[in-house]
N, C-alpha and C positions, 0 to 999 in steps of 0.2 A: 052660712057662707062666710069663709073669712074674709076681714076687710083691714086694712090699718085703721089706729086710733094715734092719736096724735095727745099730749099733753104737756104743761109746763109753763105756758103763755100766762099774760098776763101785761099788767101796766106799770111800767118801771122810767125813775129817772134817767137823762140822760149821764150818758157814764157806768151805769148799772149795768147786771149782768142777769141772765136769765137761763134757765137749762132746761130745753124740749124733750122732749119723750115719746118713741112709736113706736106702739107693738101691734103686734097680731091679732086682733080676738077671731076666734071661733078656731077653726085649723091652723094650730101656731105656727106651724111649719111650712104653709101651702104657698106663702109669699116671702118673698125676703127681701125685706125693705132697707133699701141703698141709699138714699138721695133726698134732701130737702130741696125746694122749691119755695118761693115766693111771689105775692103778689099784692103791689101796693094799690091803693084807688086810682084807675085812671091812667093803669101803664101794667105790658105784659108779665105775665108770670116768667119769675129768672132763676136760672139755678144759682142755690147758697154753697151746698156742700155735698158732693157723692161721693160716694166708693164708684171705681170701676174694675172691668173685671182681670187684672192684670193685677190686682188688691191694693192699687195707687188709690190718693183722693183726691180728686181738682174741687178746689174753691173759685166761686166769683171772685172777682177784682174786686170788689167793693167789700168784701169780708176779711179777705185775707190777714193775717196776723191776729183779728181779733175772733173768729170765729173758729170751734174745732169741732168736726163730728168723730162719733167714737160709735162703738158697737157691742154690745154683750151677746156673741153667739149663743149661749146656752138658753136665754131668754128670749132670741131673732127678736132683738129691740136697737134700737138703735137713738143716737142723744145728740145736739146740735147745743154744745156749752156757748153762749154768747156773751161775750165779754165789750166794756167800751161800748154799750151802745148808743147810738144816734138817733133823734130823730126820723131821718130818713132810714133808720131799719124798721119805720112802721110798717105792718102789712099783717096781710094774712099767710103764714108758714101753714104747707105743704109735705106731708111726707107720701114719698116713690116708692115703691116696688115693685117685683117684677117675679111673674112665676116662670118667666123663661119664654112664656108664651105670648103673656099680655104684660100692661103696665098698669098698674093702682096706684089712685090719688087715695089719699087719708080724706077727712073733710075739713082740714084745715082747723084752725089757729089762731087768735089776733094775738099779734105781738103788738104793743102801744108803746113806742117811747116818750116822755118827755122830755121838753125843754128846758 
């Protein structure tokens, strides 16, 4: 069964920059993962960064300028470069996709920034 897999996280200072990563395992092709998500302790999961299907990307307000997602079609991966980051971009990252049918969560990520 394929599923997203998520990687790249980790615990970095504030200001620091981090570079996610989610692909496919098992049928690379069966999902095509769009979209990050997050969730910090103690407050809902928000979207960071998606493709949608018009091939525009809307970013959260709270990312903007310093977050970029990208994508290597030949791979169906997709990368969430985080630059300038903050402690409050603690959380656990999410990555989305979508077979058209349904929607897949990855199993998520801790992103830690310090102060």
């Amino acid at each position: 069964q394929a599923q997203l897999v998520e990687s790249g996280g980790g615990l970095v200072q504030a200001g620091g920059s981090l570079r996610l990563s989610c692909t496919v395992s098992g049928s690379i092709f069966s999902i095509n993962p769009m979209a990050w998500h997050r969730q910090a302790p103690g407050k809902q999961r928000e979207l960071v960064a998606s493709f949608i299907s018009d091939g525009s990307i809307v970013y959260g307000d709270s990312v903007k300028g310093r977050f970029t997602i990208s994508r290597d079609n030949a791979k169906n991966t997709i990368y969430l470069q985080m630059n300038s980051l903050q402690p409050e971009d603690t959380a656990v990252y999410y990555c989305g996709g979508t077979n058209h049918r349904n929607y897949f969560w990855g199993q998520g990520i801790q992103v830690t920034v310090s102060s």
